[in-house]
C-alpha positions as CSV (number, residue, x, y, z in Angstrom):
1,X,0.0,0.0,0.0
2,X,1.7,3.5,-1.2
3,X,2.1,5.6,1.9
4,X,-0.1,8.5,2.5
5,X,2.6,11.5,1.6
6,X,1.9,12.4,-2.2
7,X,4.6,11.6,-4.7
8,X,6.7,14.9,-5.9
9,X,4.9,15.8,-9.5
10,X,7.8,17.1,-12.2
11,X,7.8,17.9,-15.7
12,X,11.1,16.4,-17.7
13,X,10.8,19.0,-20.7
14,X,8.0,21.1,-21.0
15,X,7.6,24.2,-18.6
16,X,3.9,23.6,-17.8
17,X,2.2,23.0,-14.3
18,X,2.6,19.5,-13.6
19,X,-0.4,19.1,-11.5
20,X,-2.4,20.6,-14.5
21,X,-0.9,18.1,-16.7
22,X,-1.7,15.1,-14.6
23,X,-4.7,15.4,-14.9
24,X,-4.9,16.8,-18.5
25,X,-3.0,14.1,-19.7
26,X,-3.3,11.1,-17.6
27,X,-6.4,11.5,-16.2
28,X,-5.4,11.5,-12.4
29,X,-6.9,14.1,-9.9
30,X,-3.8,14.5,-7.9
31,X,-0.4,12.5,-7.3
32,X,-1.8,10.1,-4.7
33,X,-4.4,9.0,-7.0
34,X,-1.5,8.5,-9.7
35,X,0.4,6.2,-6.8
36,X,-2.7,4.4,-5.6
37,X,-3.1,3.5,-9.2
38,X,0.7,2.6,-10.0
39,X,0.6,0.6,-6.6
40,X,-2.4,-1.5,-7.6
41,X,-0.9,-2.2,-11.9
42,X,2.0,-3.3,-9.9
43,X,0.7,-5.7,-7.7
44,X,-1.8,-6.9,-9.8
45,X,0.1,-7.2,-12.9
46,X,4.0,-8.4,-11.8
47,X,3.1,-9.5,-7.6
48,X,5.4,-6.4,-6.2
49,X,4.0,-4.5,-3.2
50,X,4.7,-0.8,-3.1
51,X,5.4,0.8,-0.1
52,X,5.9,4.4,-1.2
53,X,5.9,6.1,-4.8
54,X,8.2,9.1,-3.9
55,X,8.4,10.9,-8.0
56,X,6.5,11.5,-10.8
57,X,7.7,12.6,-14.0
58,X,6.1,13.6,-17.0
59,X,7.2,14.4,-20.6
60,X,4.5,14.5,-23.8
61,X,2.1,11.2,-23.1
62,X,4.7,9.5,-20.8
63,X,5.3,9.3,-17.0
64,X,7.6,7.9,-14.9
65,X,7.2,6.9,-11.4
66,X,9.8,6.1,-8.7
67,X,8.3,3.5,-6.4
68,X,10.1,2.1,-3.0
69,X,9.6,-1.9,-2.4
70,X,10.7,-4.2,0.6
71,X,13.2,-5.6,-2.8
72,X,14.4,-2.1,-3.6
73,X,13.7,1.0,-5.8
74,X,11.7,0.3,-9.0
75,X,10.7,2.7,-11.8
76,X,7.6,2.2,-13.5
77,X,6.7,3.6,-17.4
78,X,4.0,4.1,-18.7
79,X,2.5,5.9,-21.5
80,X,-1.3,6.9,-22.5
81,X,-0.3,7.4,-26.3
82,X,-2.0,4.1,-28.2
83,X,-0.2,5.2,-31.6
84,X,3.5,4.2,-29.9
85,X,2.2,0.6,-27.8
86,X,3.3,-1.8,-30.5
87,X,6.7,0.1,-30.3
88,X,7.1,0.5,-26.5
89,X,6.2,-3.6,-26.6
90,X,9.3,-4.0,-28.9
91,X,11.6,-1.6,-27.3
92,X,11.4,-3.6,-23.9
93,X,12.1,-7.0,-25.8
94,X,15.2,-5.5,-27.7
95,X,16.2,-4.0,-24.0
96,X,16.0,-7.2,-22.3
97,X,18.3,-8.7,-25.5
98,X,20.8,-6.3,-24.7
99,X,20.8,-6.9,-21.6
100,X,21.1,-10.9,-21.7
101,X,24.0,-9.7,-23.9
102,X,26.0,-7.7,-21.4
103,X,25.3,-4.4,-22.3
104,X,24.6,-1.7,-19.3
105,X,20.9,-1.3,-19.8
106,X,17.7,-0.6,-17.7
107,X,16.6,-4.0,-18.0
108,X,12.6,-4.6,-18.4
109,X,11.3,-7.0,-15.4
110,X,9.1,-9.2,-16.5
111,X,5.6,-9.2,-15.3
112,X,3.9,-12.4,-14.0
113,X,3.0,-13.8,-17.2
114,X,6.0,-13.2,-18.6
115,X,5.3,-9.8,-20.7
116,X,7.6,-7.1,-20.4
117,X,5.4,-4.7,-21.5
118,X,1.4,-4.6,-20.3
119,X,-1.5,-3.0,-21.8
120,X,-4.0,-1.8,-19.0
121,X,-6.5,1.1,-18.1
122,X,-5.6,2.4,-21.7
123,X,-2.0,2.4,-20.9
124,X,1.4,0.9,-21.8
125,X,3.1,-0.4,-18.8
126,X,6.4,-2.0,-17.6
127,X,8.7,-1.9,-15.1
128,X,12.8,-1.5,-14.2
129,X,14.7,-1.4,-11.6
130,X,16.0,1.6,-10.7
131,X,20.0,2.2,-11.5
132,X,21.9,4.3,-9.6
133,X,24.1,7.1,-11.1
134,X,24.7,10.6,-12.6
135,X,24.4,11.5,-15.7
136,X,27.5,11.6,-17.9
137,X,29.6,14.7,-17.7
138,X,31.0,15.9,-20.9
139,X,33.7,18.1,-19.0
140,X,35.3,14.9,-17.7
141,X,37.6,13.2,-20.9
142,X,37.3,10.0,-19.1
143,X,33.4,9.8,-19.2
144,X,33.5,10.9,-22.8
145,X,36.0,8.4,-24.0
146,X,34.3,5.6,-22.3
147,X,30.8,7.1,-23.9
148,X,32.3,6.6,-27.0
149,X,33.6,3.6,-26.5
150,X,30.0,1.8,-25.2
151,X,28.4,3.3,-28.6
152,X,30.5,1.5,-30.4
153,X,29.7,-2.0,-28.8
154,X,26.3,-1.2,-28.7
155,X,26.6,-0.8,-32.3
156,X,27.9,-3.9,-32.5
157,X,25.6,-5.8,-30.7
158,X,22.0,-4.0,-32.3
159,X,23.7,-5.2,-35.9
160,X,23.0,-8.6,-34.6
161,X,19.7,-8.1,-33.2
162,X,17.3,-11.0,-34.5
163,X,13.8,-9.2,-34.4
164,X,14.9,-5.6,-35.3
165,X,12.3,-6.0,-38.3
166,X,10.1,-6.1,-35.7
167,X,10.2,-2.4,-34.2
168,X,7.6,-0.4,-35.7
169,X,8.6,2.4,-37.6
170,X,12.3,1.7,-37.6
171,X,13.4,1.0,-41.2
172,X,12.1,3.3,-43.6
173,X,13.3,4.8,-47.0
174,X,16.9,5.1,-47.2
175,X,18.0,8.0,-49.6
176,X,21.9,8.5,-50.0
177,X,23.4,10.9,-47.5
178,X,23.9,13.4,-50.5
179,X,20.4,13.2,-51.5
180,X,19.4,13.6,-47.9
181,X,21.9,16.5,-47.3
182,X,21.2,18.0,-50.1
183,X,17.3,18.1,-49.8
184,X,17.6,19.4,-45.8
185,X,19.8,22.2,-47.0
186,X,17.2,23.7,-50.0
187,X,14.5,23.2,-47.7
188,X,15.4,23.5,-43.9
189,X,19.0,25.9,-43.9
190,X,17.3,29.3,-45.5
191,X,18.5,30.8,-42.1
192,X,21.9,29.6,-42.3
193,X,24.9,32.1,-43.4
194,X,25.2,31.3,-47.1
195,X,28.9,30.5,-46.6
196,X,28.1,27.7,-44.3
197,X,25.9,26.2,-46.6
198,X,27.8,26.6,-49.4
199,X,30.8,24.8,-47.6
200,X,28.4,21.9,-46.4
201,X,27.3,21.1,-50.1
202,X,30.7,21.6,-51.5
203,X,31.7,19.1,-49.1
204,X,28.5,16.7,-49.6
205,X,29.8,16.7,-53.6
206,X,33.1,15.9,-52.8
207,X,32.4,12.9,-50.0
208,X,33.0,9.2,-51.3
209,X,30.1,7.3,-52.7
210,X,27.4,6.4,-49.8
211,X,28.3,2.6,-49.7
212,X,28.2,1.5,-45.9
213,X,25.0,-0.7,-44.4
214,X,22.4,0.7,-42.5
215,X,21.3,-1.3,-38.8
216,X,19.3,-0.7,-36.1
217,X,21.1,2.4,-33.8
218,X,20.3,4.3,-30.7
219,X,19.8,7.7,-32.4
220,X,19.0,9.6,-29.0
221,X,22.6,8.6,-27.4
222,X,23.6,11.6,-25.4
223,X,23.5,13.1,-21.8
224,X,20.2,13.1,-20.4
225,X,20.1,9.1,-21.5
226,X,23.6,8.0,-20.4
227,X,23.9,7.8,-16.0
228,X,27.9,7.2,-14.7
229,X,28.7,5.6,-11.6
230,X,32.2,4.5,-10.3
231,X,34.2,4.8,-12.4
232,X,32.1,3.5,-16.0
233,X,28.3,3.8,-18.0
234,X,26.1,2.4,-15.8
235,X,23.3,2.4,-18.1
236,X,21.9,3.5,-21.5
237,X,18.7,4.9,-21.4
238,X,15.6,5.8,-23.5
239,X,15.6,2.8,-26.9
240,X,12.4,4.8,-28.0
241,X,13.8,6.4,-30.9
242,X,16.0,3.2,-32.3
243,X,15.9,3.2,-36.0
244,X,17.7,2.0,-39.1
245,X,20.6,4.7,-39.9
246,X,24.2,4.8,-40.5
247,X,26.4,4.2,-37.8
248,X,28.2,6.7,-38.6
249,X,25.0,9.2,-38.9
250,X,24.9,7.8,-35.3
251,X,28.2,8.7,-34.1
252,X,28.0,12.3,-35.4
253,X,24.6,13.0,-34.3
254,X,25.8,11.3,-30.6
255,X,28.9,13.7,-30.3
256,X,26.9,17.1,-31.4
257,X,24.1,16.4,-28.9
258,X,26.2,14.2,-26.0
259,X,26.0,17.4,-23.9
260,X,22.1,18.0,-23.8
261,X,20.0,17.2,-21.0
262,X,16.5,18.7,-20.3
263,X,16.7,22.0,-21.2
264,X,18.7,25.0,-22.1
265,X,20.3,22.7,-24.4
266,X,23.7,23.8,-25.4
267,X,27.0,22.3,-27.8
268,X,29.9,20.9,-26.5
269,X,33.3,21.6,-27.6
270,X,35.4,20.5,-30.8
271,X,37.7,18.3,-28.1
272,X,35.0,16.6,-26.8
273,X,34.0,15.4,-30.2
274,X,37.6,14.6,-30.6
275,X,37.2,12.6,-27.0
276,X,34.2,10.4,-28.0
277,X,35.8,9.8,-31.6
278,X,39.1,8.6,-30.0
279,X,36.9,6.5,-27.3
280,X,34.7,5.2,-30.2
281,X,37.5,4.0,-31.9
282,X,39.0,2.5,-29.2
283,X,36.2,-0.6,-29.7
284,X,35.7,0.1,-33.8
285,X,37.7,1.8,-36.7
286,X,36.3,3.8,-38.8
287,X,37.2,3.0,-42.3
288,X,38.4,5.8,-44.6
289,X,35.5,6.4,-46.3
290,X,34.0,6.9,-42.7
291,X,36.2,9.3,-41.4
292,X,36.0,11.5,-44.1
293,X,32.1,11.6,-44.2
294,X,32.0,12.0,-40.2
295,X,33.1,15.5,-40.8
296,X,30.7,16.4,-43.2
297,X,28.0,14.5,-40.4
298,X,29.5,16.5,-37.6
299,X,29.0,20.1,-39.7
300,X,25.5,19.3,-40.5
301,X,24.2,17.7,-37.6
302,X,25.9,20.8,-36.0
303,X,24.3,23.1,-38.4
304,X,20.6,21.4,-37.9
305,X,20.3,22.5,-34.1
306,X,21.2,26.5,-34.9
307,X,17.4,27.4,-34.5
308,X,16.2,30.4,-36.7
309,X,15.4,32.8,-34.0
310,X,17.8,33.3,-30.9
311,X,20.1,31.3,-29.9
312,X,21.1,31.2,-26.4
313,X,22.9,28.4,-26.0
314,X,25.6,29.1,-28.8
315,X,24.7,26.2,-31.2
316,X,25.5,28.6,-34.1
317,X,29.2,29.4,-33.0
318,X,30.0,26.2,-32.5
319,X,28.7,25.1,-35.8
320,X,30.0,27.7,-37.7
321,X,33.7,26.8,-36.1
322,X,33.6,23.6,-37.9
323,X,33.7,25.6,-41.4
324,X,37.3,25.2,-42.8
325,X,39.5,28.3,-42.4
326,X,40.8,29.8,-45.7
């Protein structure tokens, strides 16, 4: 039975009134209704009596609640958007995977019948156990090179996944780079200084020939889904956006955004690209063709976060630094 203090409501994201929003969105009253009704899916569902349920947080249709057992901290997931269930259902068996395979993910626990993802009250489900940690710290060369270094054997290891055919959404259309480049820069980059786009499609026409394979990748590897403890990752965080993409694409995408978190997001430094490339490496290197199309990846994934109005947190410096120097 959930004690009587009301959990702590938070917004991950957004900068609304998460009281409001609980109710708006999940249908809940107040936070000890949302506890009384996490406490019951719990023990009906997987056996587990809650004693407390101490945090909520919410982001878009999801929520996240931090519940106290007599077996330890759990977190329980759920989310009240029907469009995404068939993917949140895959997303915990590929997580489970990864974990069988030694990777430092929040593993799903399984429920009683076995299903690592339920469907109930209108809602998607499932249940981890809480890992302790930070989350990574881009200032410390240490955690970066050993960021780097886990996306490359996690790489590894989704390449080899059985039933990635089986995550909804996740392969798609697969237009060269150029093509794809090309298109975001005549429809997307108006706002860009003309020499920067000029020097990302001279480089786009001069890259070799778009021959690698595409796999299943992370594609949302950074900060806010990567948590540190003693000494190495303790976990990777958030499979939700997995997709079929480039690894490569992946690797430049992860060291422009490994600095973000939850808001007032921000670039990191050239050397801590540099960092995470040298940690990356240190578990996979790239071929030529590779390295020279992960600078033209880490200019334009660079260039696509400079927003069109203000920009606070410097993304267009930092971008713009990348151009070559005559």
């Amino acid at each position: 039975m959930v004690e009587s203090q009301a959990p702590v409501l938070e917004m991950l994201w957004e900068s609304r009134e998460p009281g409001q929003t609980l109710g708006s969105r999940f249908g809940f009253s107040d936070g000890a209704a949302a506890g009384r009704w996490v406490a019951g899916a719990l023990d009906e569902h997987w056996g587990v009596r809650i004693d407390s349920c101490e945090r909520i947080v919410m982001s878009a249709g999801n929520a996240l609640a931090w519940v106290g057992t007599p077996s330890g901290r759990l977190l329980a997931k759920w989310s009240v958007v029907p469009g995404i269930f068939p993917r949140l259902a895959e997303t915990a068996r590929l997580t489970g995977w990864l974990h069988e395979r030694g990777l430092p993910v929040s593993a799903p626990v399984p429920a009683r019948d076995g299903r690592l993802q339920i469907e109930v009250d209108g809602v998607s489900i499932g249940v981890q156990r809480e890992i302790v940690g930070g989350l990574l710290d881009t200032a410390d060369p240490g955690q970066v090179r050993a960021a780097g270094a886990v996306l490359a054997r996690l790489q590894k290891e989704l390449a080899a996944y059985p039933d990635a055919d089986r995550l909804p959404g996740a392969a798609g259309p697969f237009p060269p780079l150029t093509d794809r480049i090309t298109g975001w820069l005549d429809s997307s980059a108006g706002h860009l200084p003309p020499a920067a786009r000029d020097t990302l499609r001279g480089l786009v026409a001069a890259a070799p020939a778009d021959r690698s394979a595409r796999q299943l990748v992370h594609f949302d590897f950074r900060s806010a889904n990567i948590l540190w403890d003693r000494g190495e990752i303790a976990a990777i965080l958030d499979f939700e956006e997995a997709r079929y993409e480039h690894r490569i694409v992946d690797l430049a995408r992860a060291a422009v955004l490994l600095g973000t978190r939850y808001h007032d997001w921000g670039p990191v430094p050239a050397t801590v690209h540099a960092e995470f490339r040298s940690g990356y490496e240190s578990e996979r290197a790239l071929t030529r063709a590779e390295a020279d199309w992960l600078d033209v990846l880490l200019l334009w994934q660079g260039l696509a976060m400079v927003p069109a109005g203000d920009d606070p947190t410097g993304w267009g410096p930092a971008a713009l630094s990348r151009l070559p120097r005559p």
